[in-house]
C-alpha positions in Angstrom: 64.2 44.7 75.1 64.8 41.6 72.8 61.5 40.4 70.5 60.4 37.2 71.0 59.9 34.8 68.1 56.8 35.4 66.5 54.8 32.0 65.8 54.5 29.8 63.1 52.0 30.6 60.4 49.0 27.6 60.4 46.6 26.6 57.3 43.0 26.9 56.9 40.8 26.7 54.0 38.0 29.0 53.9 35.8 28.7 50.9 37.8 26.6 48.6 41.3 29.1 49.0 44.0 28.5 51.3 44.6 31.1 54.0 47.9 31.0 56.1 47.3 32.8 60.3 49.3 33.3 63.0 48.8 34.4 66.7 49.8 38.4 66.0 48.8 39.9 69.8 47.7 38.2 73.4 45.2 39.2 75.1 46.5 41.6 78.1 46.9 45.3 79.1 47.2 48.3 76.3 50.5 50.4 77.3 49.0 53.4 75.9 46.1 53.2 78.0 44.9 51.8 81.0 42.5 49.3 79.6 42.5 45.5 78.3 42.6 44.4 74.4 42.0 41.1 72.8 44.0 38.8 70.8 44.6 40.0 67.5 45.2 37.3 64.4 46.7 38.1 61.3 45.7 36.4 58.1 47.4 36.5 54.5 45.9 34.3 51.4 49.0 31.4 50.3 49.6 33.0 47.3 48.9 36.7 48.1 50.9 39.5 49.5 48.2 41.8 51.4 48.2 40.6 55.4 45.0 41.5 57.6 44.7 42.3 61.2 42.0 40.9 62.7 41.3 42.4 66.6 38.8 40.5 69.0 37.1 41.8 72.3 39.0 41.6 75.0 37.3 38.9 77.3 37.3 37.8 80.8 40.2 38.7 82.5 42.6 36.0 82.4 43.7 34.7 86.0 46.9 35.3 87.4 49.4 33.3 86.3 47.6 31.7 83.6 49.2 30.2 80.1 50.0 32.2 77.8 47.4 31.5 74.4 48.6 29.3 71.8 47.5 29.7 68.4 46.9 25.6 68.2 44.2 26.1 71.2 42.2 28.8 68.9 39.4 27.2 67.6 39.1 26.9 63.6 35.7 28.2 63.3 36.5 31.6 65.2 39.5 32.3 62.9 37.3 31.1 59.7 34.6 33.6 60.6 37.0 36.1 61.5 38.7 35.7 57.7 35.0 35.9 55.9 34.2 39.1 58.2 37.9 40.8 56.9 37.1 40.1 53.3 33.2 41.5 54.0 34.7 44.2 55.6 36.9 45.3 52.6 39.9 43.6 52.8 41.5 41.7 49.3 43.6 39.6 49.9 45.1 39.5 46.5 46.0 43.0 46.1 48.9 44.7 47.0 48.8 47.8 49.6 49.1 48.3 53.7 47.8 45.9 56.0 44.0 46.2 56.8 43.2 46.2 60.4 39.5 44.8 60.6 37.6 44.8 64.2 35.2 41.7 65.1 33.1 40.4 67.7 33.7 37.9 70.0 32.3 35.4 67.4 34.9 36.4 64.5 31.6 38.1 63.0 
């Protein structure tokens, strides 16, 4: 099964420092089990190395044969609050390692 393309990193500045996201997951069915999970985003600074997955709740179900999510239609605020929450919740985002998978509400908090 080919990939598809994964999509283009956006900006956002979050306390004065430059953060580059992306759309990582959509919303939709876990193949492992059989329940629903949320969009996931993941977030890197410009100038650092160390990316962090952030997961959200999954929602309402979306309706059948609804859009797929586009990172432009995620509002700014969500993904700045779910940056803050990563870096509260441990991650650096200067340092070198494995990427940290962080878990947040549906408010990015």
């Amino acid at each position: 099964m080919a990939r598809t393309k994964q999509s283009a990193e956006l900006e956002i500045e979050v306390e004065d420092e430059l953060y580059l996201w992306r759309l990582h997951r959509q919303p939709g069915w876990s193949s492992e089990a059989p329940e629903r999970h949320g969009m996931a985003i993941a977030v890197r600074h410009k100038e650092g190395q160390r990316e962090a997955v952030v997961e959200f709740p999954p929602g309402p179900e979306p309706r059948y044969g609804a859009p797929l999510l586009k990172a432009s239609r995620i509002d700014l605020k969500l993904v700045k609050n779910a940056i803050l929450s990563a870096i509260a919740a441990g991650w650096e985002p200067h340092s070198r390692g494995k990427t940290v998978f962080v878990v947040v509400d549906a408010t990015g908090a």
